[in-house]
N, C-alpha and C positions, 0 to 999 in steps of 0.2 A: 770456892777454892779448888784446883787443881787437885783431883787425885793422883798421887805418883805412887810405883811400887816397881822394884827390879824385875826384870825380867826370869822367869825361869822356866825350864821343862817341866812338863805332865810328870817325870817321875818324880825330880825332885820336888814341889809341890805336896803330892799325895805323903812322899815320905814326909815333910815337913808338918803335915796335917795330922799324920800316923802318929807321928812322938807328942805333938800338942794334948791330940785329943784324941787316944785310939778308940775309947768308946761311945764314941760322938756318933750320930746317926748322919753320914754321908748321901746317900741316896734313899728316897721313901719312894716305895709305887702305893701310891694311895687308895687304889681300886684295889688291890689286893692286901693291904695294911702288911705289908713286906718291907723292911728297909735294910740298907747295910752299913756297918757304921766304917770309921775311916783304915782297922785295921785290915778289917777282910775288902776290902775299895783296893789299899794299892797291893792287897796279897792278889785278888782276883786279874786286876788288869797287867800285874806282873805275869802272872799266870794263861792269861790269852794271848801275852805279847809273846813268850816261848812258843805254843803252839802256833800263832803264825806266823814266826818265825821258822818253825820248822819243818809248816807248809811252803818254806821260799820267801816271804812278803820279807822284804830291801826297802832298807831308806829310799824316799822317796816313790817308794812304789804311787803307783796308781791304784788306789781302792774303792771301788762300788759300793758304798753301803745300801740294800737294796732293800727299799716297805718296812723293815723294824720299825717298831716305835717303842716309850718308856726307857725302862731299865737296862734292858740287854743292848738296845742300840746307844747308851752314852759307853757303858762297858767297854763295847768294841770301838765304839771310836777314841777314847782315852787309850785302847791298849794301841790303837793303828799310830796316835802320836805318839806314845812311849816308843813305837821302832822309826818314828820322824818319817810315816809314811805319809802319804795327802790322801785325806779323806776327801771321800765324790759322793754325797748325801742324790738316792736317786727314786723318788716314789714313782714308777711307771706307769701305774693307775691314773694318776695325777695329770701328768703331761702327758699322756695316752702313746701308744704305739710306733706313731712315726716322728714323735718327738723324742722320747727316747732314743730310736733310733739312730740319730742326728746325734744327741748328744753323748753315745756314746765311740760314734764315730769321731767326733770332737776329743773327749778325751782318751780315749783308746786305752783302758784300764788293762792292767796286769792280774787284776782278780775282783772277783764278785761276793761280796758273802751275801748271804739269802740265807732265810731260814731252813729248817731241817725238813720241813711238812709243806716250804710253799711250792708254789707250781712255776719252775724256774722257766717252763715255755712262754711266759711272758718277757722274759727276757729277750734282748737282741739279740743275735747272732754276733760273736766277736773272738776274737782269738783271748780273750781271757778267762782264767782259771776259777772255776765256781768253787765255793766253799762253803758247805751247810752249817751253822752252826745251830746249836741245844738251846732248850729255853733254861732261864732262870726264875725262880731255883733249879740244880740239875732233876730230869724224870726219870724214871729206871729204860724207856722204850728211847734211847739215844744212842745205841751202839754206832749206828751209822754217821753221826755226825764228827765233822772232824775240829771244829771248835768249840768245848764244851765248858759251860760256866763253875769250873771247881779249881780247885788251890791244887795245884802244880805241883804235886814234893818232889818229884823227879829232878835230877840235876840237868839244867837247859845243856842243849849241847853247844850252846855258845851262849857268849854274855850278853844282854843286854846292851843296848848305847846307853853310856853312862850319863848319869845325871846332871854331871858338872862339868860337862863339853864347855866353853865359852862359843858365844854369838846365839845364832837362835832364830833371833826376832826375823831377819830376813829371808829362811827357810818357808817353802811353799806349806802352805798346811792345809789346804781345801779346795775344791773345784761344787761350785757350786749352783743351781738352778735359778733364773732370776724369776718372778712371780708376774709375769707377762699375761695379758689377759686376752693377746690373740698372738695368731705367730710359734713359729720356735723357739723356745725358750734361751735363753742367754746364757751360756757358763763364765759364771763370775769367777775369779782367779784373785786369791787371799793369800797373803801369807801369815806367820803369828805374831806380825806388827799391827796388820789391820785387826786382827781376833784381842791381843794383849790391850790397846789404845780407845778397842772400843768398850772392852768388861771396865775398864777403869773411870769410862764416863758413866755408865751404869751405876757403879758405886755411889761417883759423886750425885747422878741425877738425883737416886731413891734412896741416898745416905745410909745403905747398905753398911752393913758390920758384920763380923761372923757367928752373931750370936742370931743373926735373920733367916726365918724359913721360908724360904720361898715357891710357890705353887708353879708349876709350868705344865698347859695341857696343850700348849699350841706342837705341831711338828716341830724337828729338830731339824728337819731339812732346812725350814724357814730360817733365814741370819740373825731375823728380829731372836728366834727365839735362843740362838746361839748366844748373841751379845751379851742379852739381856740376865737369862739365867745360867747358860751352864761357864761361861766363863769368869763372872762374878763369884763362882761358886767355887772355882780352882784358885782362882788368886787369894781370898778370903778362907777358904776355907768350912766355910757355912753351910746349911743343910737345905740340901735342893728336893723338892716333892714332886713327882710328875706323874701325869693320867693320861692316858693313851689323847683322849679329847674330852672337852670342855660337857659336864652334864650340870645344865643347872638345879636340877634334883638333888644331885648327892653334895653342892660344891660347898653347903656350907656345914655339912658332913664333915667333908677333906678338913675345911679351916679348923672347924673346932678340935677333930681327934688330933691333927696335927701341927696346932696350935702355928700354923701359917702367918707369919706378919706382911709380907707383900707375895702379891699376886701379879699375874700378870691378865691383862685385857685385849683387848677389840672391841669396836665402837660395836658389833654383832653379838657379844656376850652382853656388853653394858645395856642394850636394848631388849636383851633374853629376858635380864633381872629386872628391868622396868614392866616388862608384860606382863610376869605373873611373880612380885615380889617375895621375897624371904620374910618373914617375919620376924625380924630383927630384937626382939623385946626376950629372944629365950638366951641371948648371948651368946649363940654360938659363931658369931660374926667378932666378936671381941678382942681377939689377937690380931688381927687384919688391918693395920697402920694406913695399908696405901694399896691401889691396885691401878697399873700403869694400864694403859689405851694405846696404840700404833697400830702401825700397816693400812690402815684405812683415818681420813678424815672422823672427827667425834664434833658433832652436832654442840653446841655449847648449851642451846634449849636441854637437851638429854643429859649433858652433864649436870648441868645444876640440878636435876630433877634424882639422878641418883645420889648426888652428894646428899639432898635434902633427905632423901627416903632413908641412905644406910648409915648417912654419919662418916663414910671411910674415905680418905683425900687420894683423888682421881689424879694421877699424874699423866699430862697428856704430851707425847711426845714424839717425835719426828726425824724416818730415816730413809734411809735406801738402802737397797742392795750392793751398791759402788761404794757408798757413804760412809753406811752405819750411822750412827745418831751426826745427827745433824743440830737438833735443838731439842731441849728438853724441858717441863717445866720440872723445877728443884723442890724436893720435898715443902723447903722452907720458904720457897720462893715462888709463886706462881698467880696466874693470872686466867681466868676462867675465857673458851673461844680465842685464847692463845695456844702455839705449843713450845710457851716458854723461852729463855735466853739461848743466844746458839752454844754449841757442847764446846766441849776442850779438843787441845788435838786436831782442830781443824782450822782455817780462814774461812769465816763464812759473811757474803755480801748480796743484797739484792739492788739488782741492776736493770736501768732501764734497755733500749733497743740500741743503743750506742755504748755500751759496757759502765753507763757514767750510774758512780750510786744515786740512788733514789733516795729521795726528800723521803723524813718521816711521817707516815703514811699512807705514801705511792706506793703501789703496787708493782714488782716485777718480775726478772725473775733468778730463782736464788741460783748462786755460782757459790761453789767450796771447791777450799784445797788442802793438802794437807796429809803429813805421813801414816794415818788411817786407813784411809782411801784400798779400798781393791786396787792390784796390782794393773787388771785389766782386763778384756774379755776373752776367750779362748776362741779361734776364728776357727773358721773350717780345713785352713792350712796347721790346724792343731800352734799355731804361733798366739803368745801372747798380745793381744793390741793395746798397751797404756793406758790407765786410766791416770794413774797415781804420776806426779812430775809435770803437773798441768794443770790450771782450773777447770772446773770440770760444772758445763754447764748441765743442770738438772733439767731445765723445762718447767721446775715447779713454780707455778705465781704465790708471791707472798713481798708484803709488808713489814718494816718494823715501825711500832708506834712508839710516840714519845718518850716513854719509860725503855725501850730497848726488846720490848718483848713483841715474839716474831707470829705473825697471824699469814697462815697458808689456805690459801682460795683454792687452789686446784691446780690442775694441770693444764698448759697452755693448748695442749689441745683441747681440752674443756672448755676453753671461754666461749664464751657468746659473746658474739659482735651483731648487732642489731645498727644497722644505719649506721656504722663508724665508732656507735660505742661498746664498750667493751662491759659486757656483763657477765661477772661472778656468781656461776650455777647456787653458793653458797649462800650469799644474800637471799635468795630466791629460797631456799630448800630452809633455812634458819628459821622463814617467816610462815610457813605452812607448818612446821613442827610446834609453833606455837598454840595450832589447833588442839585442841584435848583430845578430840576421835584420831591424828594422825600418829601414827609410830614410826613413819618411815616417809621420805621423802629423796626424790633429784630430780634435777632441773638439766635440761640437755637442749641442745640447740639446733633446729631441723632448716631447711631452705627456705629461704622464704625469695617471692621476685623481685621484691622493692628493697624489702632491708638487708637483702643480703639472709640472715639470720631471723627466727624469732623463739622466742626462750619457748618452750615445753615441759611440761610436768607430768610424775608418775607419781601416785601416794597410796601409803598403805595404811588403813585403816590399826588401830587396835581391834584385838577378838573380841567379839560379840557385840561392835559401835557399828554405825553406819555415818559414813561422811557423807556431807553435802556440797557435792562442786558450787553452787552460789555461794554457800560461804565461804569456802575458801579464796575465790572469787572476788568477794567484797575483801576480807583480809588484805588481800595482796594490792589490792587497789588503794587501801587504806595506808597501805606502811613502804610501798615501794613507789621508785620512778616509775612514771610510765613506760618507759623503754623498758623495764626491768617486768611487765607485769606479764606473765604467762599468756601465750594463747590460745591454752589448749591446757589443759586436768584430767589426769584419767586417775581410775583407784584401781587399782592391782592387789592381787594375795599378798604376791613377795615380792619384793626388786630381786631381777638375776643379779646373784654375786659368784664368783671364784673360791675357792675353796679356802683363801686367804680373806675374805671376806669384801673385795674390791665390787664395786660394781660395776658390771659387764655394759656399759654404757652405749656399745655398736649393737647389742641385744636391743636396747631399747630402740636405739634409730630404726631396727628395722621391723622393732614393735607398731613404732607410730607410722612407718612410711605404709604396713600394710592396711591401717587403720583409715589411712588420708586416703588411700587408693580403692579400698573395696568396702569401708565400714566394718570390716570385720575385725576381731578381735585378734 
C-alpha cells in the first residue's frame, strides 16, 4: 500500500515533533552515546538558521557542506533548509582535487562551511564565502567560529521563513555528487519532491513507524543515505542513530545500547559480518527487525548465509542517484536474489532494444519515470539538463519473473557477449560464491579474437582458507553453459571497490590486461 503524508517544511516538522514528543531522543551519535531529544533539535536548528542568516545565507542560497560527517552535519543541513537554502553535500577527499574543482565551478556556491580546525586549502578557489563552524557539544576553545552549536536566546534580527508558506515541494533543495567510479563526477539536481516521494517509499519498503530506531553509518553525502534515513526520520518523526562509519566491532554495541530496529547495509558490511560473525546467542542483536542492502548488487549466496547465521530480515533493494528507489523488497514481501516489487511514485518497465516490454523473465533494460526523479544534471553552462518529464533510461539489465518481482543482473556495460551471447557477470560470480573458501567474487569480460568477448574471474578467498582454481574450475563447468564458463580465475586479497562499495571493474581490466601481457601480477 502507498504511503502518502502532506507535504511540509523542516520547521514545521520539527515543531510538530517538539509538542508530540519533546523528550524523545531525536538524533543519537552512537560513538559518543550523545543524543538530543526533539526539543533542543528544533531549538538548535532554529538556532544555527539565525546565525546563518546573519552571516547573509538567502533562500536559495548556494551552500557547500564541506567533509562533516554525524551529528553536526544533519544539524547544519536541517538549519540550511529551515532558511529554504540548497544544500551541496561535498567530500573533497573523495572525489579528489580536480574534481572538486569542476564541481564547484559547476555549482558556484555562495558559501562554504567547513569545520572550525579543518584545513580549508583543500578547498577550491571560488568567489564564495567560508564559514567555520564549532563541534557539538559546544568546546570552550571556539571563539573563532562563527556558527556554533548552542541555543540562540538572542532576539534574531529578522525572522525566520515561516513554517506555513504554502507550496514547497518544487523548491530546489540539493545539488548533489553522483557515485561515479571513473570520470567527473555528476551534480545531481533535487528538489523536496524528489527528497518528500522518496522518504515515503522508505517507509513503505521497511514499514517504518515512529517508534523505529534507526542506525545510519554510511555518508550523508550518499542520496541512498539521505532517502533512506534522514528523511523518513522528519516526516515520521522517529529516532535516527548515526556513526561517522560502519565498525563491525562496536556495531552490535550500537544495536544493543540503542535498542536500534533497522539498520542500514551494503553488500561490504553484510560480508564484514560473515567473515568474522557476532555471536548472536548474547542478544545484543535482539532489537534489530531488518537491515536494508543498496548501492552495490548482494550476492543471494551471501544473503541467505546471513539471514541463516543472524536470524534478521535482509531488505534488498534498488536505486540511483536520478531515481531514488526504484524497487524494494517489502518488509512483508520479499523474495531472496530479487530486489523486490518496483517502489511507489515512480513508472517502472524493462524493455527490450526496441522500447517493446519484455516477456517474464527476459532480461533488459529498466526505464522509470515519474515525479521523484532528479530534476536534472547541472552542466558546465551551470544550466539544468532534465532528467524528470521523460523516461529515463538507466542502462541497468534486469528481469521481472512471474510473480512480478524484479532481479537486476548489472549494468549493460557489464554484460559479456561471448560469440553473440550475452552473459550475466552474475550468473558467473553466484556460482563461485557457492565455494566455502570464496568470500568475494566478479566476473568481467576481456577481448577475446574469435568471440569477440570471453568471461574472466577475480575471487577472494576467506581469511586463513586457501582456494583451488580446479575446483572452482570443475564448479563452474558443472553448473554453467559453456559460453558462460570462465577462462581465466585469478585469487586476489580484495576486489578494488569505491568508497561506496562499487567495484572498480576498469581496475580489473587492466589487472588481467597486465597479467595476459607480461605474467605479472
Amino acid at each position: 500500500m502507498t504511503v502518502t503524508l502532506p507535504f511540509s517544511r523542516v520547521g514545521a516538522l520539527l515543531d510538530a515533533h517538539r509538542q508530540r514528543t519533546p523528550r524523545k531522543a531525536a538524533l543519537v551519535d552512537v560513538e559518543r552515546d550523545l543524543s538530543i531529544d526533539f526539543t533542543q533539535l528544533a531549538q538548535l536548528v532554529d538556532a544555527l538558521a539565525r546565525q546563518m542568516q546573519r552571516e547573509g545565507v538567502t533562500r536559495a542560497a548556494r551552500v557547500v557542506l564541506a567533509g562533516s560527517e554525524g551529528v553536526e552535519k544533519l544539524l547544519l543541513w536541517l538549519a540550511l533548509w529551515r532558511l529554504r537554502a540548497i544544500v551541496c553535500p561535498l567530500d573533497v577527499a573523495f572525489i579528489g582535487a580536480q574534481g572538486a574543482e569542476r564541481v564547484f565551478d559547476r555549482i558556484d556556491p555562495a558559501f562554504v562551511l567547513i569545520a572550525q580546525h579543518a584545513d580549508a586549502a583543500v578547498l577550491p578557489r571560488s568567489g564564495a564565502r567560508v564559514l567555520r563552524f564549532g563541534a557539538w557539544p559546544p568546546r570552550a576553545d571556539e571563539s573563532s567560529a562563527q556558527l556554533r552549536f548552542t541555543h540562540d536566546a538572542a532576539a534574531p534580527d529578522a525572522p525566520l521563513p515561516a513554517n506555513d508558506e504554502p507550496g514547497g515541494l518544487d523548491e530546489l533543495a540539493a545539488m548533489c555528487c553522483t557515485s561515479g567510479t571513473t570520470g567527473i563526477p555528476k551534480v545531481v539536481v533535487y528538489d523536496h519532491a524528489s527528497y518528500w516521494y522518496n522518504g515515503l517509499d522508505s517507509i513503505e519498503l521497511l514499514a517504518l513507524g515512529a517508534d523505529d530506531r534507526t542506525l545510519e553509518y554510511r555518508s550523508f553525502d550518499w542520496y541512498s543515505a539521505q532517502i533512506l534515513s534522514l528523511i523518513p526520520f522528519l516526516q515520521l518523526g522517529s529516532t535516527l542513530c548515526v556513526a561517522r562509519r560502519f565498525s563491525r566491532s562496536r556495531f552490535a554495541q550500537w544495536v544493543a545500547a540503542h535498542r536500534v530496529t533497522v539498520s542500514a547495509g551494503v553488500p561490504t558490511v553484510v560480508n564484514l559480518l560473515l567473515e568474522a560473525p557476532i555471536d548472536v546467542r548474547g542478544g545484543e542483536l535482539a532489537s534489530l527487525r531488518a537491515m536494508t542492502c543498496s548501492t552495490a548488487p548482494l550476492s543471494s549466496v551471501q544473503w541467505a548465509r546471513f539471514e541463516a547465521h543472524y536470524g534478521i530480515r535482509v531488505l534488498n533493494l534498488y536505486g540511483s542517484s536520478e531515481a531514488g528507489w526504484m524497487c524494494g523488497n517489502r518488509y512483508a514481501l520479499r523474495k531472496f536474489g530479487t530486489v523486490g516489487y518496483p517502489a511507489s511514485h515512480l513508472a517502472f518497465s524493462v524493455v527490450d532494444q526496441d522500447g517493446v516490454r519484455c516477456a517474464p523473465g527476459k532480461p533488459g533494460q529498466v526505464v522509470v519515470d515519474g515525479d521523484k526523479l532528479a530534476l536534472g544534471m547541472l552542466n558546465d553552462a551551470r544550466e539544468i539538463e532534465p532528467i524528470r518529464g521523460a523516461a529515463l533510461a538507466t542502462r541497468d539489465v534486469a528481469s521481472i519473473d512471474a510473480d512480478g518481482f524484479v532481479v537486476v543482473s548489472g549494468r549493460m556495460d557489464d554484460l559479456i557477449i561471448r560469440g553473440g551471447v550475452k552473459v550475466l557477470p552474475q550468473e558467473i560470480e553466484d556460482v563461485l560464491l557457492t565455494h566455502p573458501a570464496v568470500r568475494d567474487a566478479v566476473a568481467i569480460g576481456v577481448p577475446d579474437p574469435i568471440y569477440g568477448q570471453e568471461p574472466v574471474c577475480f575471487v577472494v578467498p576467506h581469511d586463513d582458507m586457501h582456494v583451488e582454481i580446479a575446483e572452482l574450475v570443475t564448479l563452474c563447468r558443472a553448473s554453467l553453459a559453456r559460453e558462460k564458463q570462465p577462462r581465466q580465475i585469478r585469487v586476489m586479497r580484495e576486489l578494488p571497490r569505491n568508497a561506496r562499495g562499487k567495484i572498480l571493474r576498469d581496475v580489473l581490466r587492466r589487472e588481467w590486461w597486465t597479467f595476459a601481457h607480461t605474467g605479472q601480477p
